[in-house]
N, C-alpha and C positions, 0 to 999 in steps of 0.2 A: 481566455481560459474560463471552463464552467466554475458558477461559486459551488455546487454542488454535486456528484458522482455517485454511485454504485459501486462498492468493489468490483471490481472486473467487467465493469463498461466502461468502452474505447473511448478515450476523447480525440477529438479529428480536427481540425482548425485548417483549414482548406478552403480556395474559392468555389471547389468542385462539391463540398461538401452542403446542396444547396437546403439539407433539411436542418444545420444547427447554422446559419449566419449567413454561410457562403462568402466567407473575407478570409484573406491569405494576413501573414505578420507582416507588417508593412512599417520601417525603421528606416526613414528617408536619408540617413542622417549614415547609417550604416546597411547597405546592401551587401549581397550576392554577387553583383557585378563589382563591386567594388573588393571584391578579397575578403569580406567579414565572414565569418562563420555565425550559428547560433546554437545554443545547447539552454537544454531547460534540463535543471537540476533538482527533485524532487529530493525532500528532506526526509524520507518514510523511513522505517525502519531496516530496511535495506535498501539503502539509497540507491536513487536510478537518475540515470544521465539519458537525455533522449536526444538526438540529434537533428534540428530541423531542417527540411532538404527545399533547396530554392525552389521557387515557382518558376512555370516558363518563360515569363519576361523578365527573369532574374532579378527583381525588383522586393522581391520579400520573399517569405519561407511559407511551406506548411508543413503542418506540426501533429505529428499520428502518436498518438502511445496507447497501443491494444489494450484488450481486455485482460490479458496475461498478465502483465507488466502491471494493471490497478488492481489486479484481484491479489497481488502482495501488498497492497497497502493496508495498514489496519483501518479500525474507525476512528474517525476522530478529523484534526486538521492534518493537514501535511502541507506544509510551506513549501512555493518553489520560484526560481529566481531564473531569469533568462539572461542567458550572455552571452555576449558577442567578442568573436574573438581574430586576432588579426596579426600576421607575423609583420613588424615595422621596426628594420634595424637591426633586423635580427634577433629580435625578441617579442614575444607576445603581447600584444595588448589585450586584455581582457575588462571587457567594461560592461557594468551592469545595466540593462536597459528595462526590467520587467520582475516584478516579486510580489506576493499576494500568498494565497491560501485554498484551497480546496477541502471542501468539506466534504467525507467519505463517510458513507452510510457503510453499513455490514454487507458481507453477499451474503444471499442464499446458501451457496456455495465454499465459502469457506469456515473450517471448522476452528471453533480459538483452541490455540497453542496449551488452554490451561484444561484441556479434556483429557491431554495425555499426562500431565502431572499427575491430574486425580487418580486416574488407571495406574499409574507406577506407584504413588501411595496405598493405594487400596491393597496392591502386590505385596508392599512391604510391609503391611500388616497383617497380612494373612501366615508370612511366613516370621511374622516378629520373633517369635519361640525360639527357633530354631537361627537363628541370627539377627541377638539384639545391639548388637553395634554394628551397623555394614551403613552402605547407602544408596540412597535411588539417581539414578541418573537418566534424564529427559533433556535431549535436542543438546547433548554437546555439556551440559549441565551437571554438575555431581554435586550431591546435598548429603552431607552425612550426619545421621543420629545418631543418639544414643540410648534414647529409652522411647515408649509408646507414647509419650505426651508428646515430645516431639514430632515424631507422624501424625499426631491429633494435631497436633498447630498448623503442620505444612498443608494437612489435608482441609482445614478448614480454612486458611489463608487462599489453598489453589480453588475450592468451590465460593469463595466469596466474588473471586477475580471473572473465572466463571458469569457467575450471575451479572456483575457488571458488562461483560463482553454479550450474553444473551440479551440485555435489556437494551444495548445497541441495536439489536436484528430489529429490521420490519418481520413485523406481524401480521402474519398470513391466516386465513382462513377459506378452508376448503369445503367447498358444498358439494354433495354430490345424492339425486336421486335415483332411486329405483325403483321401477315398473315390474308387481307380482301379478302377473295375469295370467 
């Protein structure tokens, strides 16, 4: 597993995959041939189950989870745990074989969740006059006030979170010349 990522670059873990390793998951103990399954269970904020799919000599797994799938991870770590899993008896064995940590940089690409708070506070001060006790609601969320200090708190609480989620992003800089001739 990479110690580190990009929101929304793929990690690949494949023999095929000959520009990051080129090693398949190889669990002598627990194969493909043998009836085990494997799943990697990422702890993110919406958590994701990824299913590893055997190799040709059935002998170990490779393990794909797109850029789709990382680009819902926030920044930060996100713990993940591989398992293997095997019907014996009629019931499941489920046994830990793999658990660590990925460290996820910001994308480019996604925007933090606390950009639309500030725009629904901003809303609810413009229209504070005309309705001082209502409330803002963001992503499933309902926050109710009562007076304009309270939308001063929210709104400086959501631009402080803000700033922490920017100072995650890599920081870019764009040159670009031009020829007046």
């Amino acid at each position: 597993m990479p110690l580190n990522i990009v929101g929304g670059e793929s990690i690949w873990i494949s023999a095929s995959n000959t520009t990051q390793g080129a090693v398949d998951i190889i669990l002598t103990d627990y194969t493909p041939a043998n009836s085990w399954t494997l799943a990697y269970k990422f702890a993110a904020d919406i958590p994701l189950s990824v299913d590893a799919v055997a190799n040709a000599a059935n002998t170990g797994w490779t393990l794909s989870v797109t850029g789709v799938q990382t680009l819902l991870f926030s920044p930060g770590n996100i713990p993940y745990t591989g398992l293997v899993t095997k019907e014996i008896e009629s019931a499941d064995r489920i046994i830990a074989v793999d658990d660590g940590s990925i460290s996820v940089d910001a994308s480019p690409m996604r925007e933090s969740s606390w950009v639309a708070v500030v725009t629904a506070v901003d809303a609810a001060i413009l229209t504070f006059a005309g309705n001082p006790n209502g409330s803002v609601a963001v992503d499933g969320m309902n926050v109710t006030y009562r007076s304009m200090a309270d939308l001063i708190a929210l709104r400086d609480y959501a631009n402080y979170k803000l700033q922490q989620d920017n100072a995650k992003r890599p920081q870019r800089i764009a040159r670009a010349r031009f020829n007046v001739g």
